[in-house]
C-alpha positions as a LaTeX table, in Angstrom:
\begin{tabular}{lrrr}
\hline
Residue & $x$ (\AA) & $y$ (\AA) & $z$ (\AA) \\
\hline
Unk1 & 0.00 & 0.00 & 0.00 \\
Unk2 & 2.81 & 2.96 & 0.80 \\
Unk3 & 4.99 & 1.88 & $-2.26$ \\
Unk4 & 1.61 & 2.81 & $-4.43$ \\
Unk5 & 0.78 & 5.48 & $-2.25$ \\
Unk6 & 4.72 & 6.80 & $-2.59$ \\
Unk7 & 4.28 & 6.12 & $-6.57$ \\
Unk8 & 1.27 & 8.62 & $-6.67$ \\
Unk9 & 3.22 & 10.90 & $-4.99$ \\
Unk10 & 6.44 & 10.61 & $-6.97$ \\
Unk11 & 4.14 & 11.76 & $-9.96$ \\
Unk12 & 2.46 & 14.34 & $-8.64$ \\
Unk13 & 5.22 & 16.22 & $-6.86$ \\
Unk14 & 7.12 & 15.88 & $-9.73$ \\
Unk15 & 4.64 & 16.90 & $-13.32$ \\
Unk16 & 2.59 & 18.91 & $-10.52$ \\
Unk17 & 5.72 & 21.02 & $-10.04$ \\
Unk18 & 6.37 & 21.05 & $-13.86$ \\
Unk19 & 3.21 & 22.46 & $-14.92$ \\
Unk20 & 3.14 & 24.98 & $-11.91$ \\
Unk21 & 6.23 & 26.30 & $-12.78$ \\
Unk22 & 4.60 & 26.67 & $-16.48$ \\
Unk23 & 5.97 & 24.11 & $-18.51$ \\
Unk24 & 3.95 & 22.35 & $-21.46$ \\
Unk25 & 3.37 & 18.31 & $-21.11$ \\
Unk26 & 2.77 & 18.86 & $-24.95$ \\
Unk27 & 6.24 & 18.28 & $-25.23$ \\
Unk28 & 6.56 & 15.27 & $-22.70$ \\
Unk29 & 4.05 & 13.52 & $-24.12$ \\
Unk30 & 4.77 & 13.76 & $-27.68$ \\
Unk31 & 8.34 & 12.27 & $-26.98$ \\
Unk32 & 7.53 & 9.84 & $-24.73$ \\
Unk33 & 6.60 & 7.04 & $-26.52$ \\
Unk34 & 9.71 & 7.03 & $-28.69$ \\
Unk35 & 11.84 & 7.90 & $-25.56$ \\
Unk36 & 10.31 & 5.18 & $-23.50$ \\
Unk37 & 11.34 & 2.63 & $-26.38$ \\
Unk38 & 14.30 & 3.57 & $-26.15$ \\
Unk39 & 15.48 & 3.49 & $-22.78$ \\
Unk40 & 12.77 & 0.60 & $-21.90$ \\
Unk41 & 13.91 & $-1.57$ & $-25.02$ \\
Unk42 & 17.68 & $-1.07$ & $-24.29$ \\
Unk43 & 16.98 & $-1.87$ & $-20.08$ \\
Unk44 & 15.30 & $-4.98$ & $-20.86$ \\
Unk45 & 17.90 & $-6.23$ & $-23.91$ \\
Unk46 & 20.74 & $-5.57$ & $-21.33$ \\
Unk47 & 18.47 & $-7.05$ & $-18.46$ \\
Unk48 & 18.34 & $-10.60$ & $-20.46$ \\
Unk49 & 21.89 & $-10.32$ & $-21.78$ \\
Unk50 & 23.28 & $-10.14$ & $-17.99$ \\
Unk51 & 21.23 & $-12.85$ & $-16.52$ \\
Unk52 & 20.19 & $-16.33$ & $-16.76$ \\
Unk53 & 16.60 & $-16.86$ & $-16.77$ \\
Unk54 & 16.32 & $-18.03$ & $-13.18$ \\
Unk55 & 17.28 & $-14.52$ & $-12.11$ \\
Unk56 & 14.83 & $-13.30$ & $-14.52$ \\
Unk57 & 11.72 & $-14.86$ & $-13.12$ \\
Unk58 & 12.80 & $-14.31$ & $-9.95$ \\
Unk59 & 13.38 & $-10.42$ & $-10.57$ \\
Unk60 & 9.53 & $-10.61$ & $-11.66$ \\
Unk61 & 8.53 & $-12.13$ & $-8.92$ \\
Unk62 & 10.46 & $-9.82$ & $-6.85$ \\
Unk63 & 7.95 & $-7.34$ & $-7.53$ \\
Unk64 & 4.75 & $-9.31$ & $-5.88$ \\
Unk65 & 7.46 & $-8.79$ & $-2.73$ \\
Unk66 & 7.99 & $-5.54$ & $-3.05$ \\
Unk67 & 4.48 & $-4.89$ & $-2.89$ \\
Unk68 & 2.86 & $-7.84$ & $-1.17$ \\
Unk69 & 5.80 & $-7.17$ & 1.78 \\
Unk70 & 7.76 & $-10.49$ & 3.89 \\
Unk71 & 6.80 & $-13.92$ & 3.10 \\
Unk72 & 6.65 & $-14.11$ & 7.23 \\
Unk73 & 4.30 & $-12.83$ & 9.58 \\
Unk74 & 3.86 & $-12.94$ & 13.24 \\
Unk75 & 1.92 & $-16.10$ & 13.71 \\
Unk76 & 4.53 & $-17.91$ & 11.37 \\
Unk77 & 7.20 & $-16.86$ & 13.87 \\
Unk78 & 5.15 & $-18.11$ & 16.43 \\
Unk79 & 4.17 & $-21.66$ & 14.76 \\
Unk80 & 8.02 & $-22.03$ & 13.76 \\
Unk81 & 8.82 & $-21.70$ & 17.41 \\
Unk82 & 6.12 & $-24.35$ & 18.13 \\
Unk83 & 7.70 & $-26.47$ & 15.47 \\
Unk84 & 10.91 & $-26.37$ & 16.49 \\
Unk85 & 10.20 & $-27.32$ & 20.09 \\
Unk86 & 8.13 & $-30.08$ & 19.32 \\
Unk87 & 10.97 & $-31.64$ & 17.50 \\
Unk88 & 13.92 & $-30.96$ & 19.93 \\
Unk89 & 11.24 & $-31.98$ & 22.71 \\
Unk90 & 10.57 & $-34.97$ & 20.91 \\
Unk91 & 14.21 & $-35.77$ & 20.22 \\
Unk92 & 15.38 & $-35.20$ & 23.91 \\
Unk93 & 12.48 & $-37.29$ & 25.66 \\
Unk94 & 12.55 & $-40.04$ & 22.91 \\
Unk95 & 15.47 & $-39.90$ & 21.17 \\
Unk96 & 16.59 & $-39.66$ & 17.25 \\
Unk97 & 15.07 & $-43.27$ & 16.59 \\
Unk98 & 11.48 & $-41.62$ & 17.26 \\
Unk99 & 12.44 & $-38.29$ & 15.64 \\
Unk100 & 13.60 & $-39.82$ & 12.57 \\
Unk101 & 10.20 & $-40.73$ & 10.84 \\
Unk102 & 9.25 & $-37.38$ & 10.89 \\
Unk103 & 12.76 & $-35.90$ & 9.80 \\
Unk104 & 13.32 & $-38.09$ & 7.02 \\
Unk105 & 9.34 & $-37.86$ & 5.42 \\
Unk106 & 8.19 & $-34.78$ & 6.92 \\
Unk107 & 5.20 & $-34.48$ & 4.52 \\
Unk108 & 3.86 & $-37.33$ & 6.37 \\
Unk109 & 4.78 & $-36.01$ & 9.57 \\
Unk110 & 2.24 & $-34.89$ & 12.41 \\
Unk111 & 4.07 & $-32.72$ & 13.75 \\
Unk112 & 5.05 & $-30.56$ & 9.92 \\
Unk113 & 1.53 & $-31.06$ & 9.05 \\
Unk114 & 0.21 & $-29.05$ & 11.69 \\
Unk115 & 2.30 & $-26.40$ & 10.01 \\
Unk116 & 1.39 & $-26.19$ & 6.29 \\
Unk117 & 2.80 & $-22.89$ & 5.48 \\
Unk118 & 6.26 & $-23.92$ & 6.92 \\
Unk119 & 6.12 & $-27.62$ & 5.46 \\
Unk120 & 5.54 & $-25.65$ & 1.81 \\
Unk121 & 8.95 & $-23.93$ & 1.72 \\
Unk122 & 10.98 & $-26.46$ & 0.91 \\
Unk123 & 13.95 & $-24.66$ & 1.94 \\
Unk124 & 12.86 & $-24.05$ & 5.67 \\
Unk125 & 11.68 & $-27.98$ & 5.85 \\
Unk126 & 14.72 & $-29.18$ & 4.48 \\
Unk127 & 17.21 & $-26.87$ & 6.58 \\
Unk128 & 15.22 & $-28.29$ & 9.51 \\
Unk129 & 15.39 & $-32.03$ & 8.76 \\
Unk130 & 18.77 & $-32.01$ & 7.01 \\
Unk131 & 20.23 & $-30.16$ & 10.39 \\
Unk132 & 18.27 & $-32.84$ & 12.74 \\
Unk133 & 19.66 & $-35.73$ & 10.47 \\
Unk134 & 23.48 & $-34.58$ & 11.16 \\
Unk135 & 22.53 & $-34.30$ & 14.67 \\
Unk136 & 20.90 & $-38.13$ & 14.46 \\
Unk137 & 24.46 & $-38.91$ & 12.51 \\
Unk138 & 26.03 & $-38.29$ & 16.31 \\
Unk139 & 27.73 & $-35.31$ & 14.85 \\
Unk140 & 26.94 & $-33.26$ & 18.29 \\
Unk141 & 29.70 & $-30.53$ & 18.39 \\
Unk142 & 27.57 & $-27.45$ & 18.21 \\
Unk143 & 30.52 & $-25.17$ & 16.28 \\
Unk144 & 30.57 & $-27.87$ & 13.61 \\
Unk145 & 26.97 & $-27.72$ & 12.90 \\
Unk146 & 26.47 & $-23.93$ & 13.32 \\
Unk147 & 29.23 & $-23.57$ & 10.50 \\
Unk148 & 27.21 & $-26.02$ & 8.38 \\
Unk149 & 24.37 & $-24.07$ & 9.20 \\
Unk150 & 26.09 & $-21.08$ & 7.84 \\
Unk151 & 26.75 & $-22.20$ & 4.68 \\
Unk152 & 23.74 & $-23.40$ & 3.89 \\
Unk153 & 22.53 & $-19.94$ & 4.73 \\
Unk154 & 24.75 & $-17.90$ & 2.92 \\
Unk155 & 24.10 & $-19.96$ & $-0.29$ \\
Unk156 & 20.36 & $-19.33$ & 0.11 \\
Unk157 & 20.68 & $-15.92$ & 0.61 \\
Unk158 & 23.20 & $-15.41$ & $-1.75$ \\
Unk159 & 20.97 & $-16.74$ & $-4.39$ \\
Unk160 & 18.01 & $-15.17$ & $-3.10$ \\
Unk161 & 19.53 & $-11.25$ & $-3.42$ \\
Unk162 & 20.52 & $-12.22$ & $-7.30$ \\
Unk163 & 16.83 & $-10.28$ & $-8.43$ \\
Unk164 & 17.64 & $-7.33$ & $-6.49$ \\
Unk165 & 21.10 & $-7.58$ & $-7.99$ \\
Unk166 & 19.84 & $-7.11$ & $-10.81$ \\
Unk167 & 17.02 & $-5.04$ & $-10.78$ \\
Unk168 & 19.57 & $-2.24$ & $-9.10$ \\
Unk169 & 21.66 & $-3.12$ & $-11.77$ \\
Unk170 & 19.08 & $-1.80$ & $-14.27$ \\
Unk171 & 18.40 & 0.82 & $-11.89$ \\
Unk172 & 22.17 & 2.17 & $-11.73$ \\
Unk173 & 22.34 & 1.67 & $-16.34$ \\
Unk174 & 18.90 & 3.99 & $-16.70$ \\
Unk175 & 20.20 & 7.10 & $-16.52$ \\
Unk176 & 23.11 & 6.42 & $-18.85$ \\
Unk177 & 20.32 & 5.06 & $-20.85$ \\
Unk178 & 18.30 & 7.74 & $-20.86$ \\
Unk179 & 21.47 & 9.88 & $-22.22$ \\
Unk180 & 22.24 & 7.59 & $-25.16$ \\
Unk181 & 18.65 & 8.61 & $-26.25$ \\
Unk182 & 19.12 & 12.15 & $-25.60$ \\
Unk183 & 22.03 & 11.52 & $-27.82$ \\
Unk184 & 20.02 & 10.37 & $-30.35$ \\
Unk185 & 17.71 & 13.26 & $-29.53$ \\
Unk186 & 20.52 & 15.79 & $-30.53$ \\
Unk187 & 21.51 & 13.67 & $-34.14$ \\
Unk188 & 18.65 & 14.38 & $-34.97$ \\
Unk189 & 17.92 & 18.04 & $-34.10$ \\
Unk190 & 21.14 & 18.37 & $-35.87$ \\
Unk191 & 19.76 & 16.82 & $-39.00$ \\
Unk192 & 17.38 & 19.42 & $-39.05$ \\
Unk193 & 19.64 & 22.57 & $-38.23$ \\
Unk194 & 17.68 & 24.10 & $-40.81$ \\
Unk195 & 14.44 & 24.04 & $-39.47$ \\
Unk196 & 13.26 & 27.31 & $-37.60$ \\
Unk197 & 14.61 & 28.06 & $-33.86$ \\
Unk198 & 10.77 & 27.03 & $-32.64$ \\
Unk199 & 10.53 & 23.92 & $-33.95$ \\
Unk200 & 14.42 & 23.28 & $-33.16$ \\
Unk201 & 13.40 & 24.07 & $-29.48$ \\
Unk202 & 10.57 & 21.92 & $-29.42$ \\
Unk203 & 13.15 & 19.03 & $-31.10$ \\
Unk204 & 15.96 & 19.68 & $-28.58$ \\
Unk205 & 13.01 & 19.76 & $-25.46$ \\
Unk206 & 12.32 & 15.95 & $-26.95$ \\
Unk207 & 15.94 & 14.83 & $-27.07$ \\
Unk208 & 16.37 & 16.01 & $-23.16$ \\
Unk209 & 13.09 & 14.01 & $-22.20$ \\
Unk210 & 15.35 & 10.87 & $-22.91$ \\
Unk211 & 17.65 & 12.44 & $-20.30$ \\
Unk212 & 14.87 & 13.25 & $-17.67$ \\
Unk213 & 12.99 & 9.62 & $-18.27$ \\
Unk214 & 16.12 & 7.99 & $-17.15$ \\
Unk215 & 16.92 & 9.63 & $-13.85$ \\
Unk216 & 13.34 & 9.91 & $-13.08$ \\
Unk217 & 12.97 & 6.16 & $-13.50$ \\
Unk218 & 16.15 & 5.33 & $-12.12$ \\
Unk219 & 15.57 & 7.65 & $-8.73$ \\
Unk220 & 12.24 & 7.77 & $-8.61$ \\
Unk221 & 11.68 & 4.19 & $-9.23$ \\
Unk222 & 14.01 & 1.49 & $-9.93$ \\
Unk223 & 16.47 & 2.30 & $-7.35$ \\
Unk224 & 13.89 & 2.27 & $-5.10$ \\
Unk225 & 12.08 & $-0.87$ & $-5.41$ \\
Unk226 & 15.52 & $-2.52$ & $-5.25$ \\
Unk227 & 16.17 & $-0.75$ & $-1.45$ \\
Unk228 & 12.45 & $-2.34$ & $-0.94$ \\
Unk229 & 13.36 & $-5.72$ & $-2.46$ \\
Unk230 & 16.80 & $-6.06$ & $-0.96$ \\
Unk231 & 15.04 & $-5.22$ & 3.00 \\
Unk232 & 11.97 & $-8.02$ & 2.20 \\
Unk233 & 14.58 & $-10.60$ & 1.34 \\
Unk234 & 16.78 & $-9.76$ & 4.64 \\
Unk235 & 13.39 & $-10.00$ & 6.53 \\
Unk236 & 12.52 & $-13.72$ & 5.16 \\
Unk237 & 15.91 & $-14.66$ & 5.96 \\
Unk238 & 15.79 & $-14.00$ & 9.58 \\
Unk239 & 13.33 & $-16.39$ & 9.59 \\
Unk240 & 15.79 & $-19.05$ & 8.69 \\
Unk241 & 18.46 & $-17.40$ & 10.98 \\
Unk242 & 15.66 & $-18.44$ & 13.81 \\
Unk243 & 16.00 & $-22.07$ & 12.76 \\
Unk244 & 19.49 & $-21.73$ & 13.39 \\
Unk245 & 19.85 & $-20.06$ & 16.83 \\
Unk246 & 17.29 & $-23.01$ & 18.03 \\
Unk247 & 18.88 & $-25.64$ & 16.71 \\
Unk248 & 22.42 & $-25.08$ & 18.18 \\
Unk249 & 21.02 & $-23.52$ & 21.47 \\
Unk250 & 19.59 & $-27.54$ & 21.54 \\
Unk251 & 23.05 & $-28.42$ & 20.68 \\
Unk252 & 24.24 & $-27.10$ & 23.41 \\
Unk253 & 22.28 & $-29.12$ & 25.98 \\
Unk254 & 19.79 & $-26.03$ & 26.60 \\
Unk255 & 15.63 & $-27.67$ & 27.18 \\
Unk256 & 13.34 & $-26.89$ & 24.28 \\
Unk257 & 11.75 & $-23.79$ & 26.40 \\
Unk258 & 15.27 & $-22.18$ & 27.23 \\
Unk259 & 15.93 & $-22.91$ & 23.46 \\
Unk260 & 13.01 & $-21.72$ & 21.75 \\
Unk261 & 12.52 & $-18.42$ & 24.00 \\
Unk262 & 16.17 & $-18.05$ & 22.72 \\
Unk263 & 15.14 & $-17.87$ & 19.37 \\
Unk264 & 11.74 & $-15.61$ & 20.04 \\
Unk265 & 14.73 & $-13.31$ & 21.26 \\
Unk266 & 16.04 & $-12.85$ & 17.95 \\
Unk267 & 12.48 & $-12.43$ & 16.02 \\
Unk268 & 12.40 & $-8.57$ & 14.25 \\
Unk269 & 10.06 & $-6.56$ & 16.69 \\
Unk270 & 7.32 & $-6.26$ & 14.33 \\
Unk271 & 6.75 & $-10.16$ & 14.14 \\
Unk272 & 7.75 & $-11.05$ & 17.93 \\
Unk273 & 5.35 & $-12.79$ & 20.20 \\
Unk274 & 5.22 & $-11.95$ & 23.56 \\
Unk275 & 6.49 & $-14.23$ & 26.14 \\
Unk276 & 3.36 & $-15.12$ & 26.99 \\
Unk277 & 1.97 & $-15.46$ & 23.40 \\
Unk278 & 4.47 & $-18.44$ & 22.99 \\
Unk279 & 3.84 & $-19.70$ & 26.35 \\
Unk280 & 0.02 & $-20.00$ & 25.27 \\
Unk281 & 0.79 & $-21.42$ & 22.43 \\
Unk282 & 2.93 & $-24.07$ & 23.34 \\
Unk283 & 0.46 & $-25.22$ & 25.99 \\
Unk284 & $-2.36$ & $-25.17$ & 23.66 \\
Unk285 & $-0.56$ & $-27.75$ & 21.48 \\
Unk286 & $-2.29$ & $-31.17$ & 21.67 \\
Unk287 & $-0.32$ & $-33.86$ & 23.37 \\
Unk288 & $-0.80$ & $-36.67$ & 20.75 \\
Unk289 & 1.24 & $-34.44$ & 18.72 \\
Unk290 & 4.80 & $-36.06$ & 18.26 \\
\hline
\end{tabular}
């Protein structure tokens, strides 16, 4: 809702100031379509040329984050917190022989089912299970795991920030853009030195829309929704970073509650539960489950 309410504004503010301050959109607008060719068509041909395809889609689909926000809300902090201390519950009372059916087929699980949303990122479910199974595997030493941990992490993120990569990337080539059709702009008021001084005005006006179209888009817009993109993907992360300070605080002998109020510790303030909240929710939890 505030990036469209910040677009509206960007627009306004902007052409509102224009037209106060007397110019003509006559001008804008009769350039625009060629200028927007331009510096749209050479964006997207240098978009493609510098990525694969998987960085592609995912730069699309970066924009339903940008404006849909984190993947993560409070209650999935709270059920991953539940989660998690149903299985290092279950694993401390009954061992890794009884935690292993629901590590190594977690769909069929009772304990992941009562979690859909967290069982249908397959990169949460698997970080979970793949870091129970090394624990099952009697590797124990906490620093081992945690640096396991970490580069499973830093892979995921890596590959997750490649869209924002390159939508700033586009973002930082759009004003240049913009001047190679400015450029173009001037050729061809030159070709025409002939012409009148008003109609060579009105032809040099056009060329310096190409000029105006890319910083606008670049500042105004571009630039932008990669700051926005680049601070939903850190916030979806943390969710995984949560996984991680649970996990080893188990490690280190901690009992699920110590470990999983540990990790409510590190949840970003807006998506915290309360002591209490998780307290609730934990007892609420029915005991057949696990």
């Amino acid at each position: 809702m505030f990036q469209i309410i910040g677009i509206v504004i960007t627009f306004v503010m902007v052409f509102g100031g224009y037209i106060l301050a007397g110019g003509h959109m006559s001008v804008i607008l009769k350039a625009l379509p060629f200028e927007l060719m331009m510096i749209f068509g050479a964006a997207i041909g240098a978009f493609l040329v510098g990525n694969s395809m998987t960085v592609v889609k995912g730069t699309l689909g970066g924009f339903g984050k940008i404006f849909g926000g984190p993947k993560w809300k409070s209650g999935d902090y709270r059920d991953l917190l539940c989660l998690l201390f149903l299985l290092t519950r279950l694993m401390k009372t009954k061992g890794v022989i009884a935690l292993e059916a629901h590590i190594e087929t977690p769909s069929e699980s009772n304990i992941f089912q009562r979690y859909p949303k967290i069982m249908k990122d397959h990169f949460a479910t698997d970080f979970i299970c793949d870091t129970l199974r090394m624990m099952t595997l009697n590797l124990e030493d906490p620093h081992q795991v945690e640096d396991a941990m970490d580069a499973q992490l830093e892979k995921h993120h890596h590959e997750a920030m490649d869209p924002q990569h390159a939508l700033q990337g586009t973002a930082d080539a759009l004003p240049a853009l913009g001047i190679v059709a400015a450029v173009l702009g001037v050729v061809k008021t030159m070709g025409s030195i002939s012409e009148p001084p008003e109609v060579l005005g009105k032809m040099i006006g056009g060329a310096l829309v190409g000029t105006f179209l890319g910083v606008f888009l670049a500042y105004g817009f571009f630039g932008p929704f990669a700051g926005r993109l680049k601070q939903v993907i850190d916030e979806d992360h943390h969710f995984y970073l949560i996984i991680k300070g649970v996990l080893v605080s188990h490690l280190h002998g901690n009992a699920p509650q110590i470990s999983v109020e540990i990790g409510r510790g590190t949840i970003p303030s807006t998506g915290q539960p309360s002591f209490f909240e998780l307290e609730t929710a934990l007892e609420e939890i029915p005991p057949e489950v696990g």
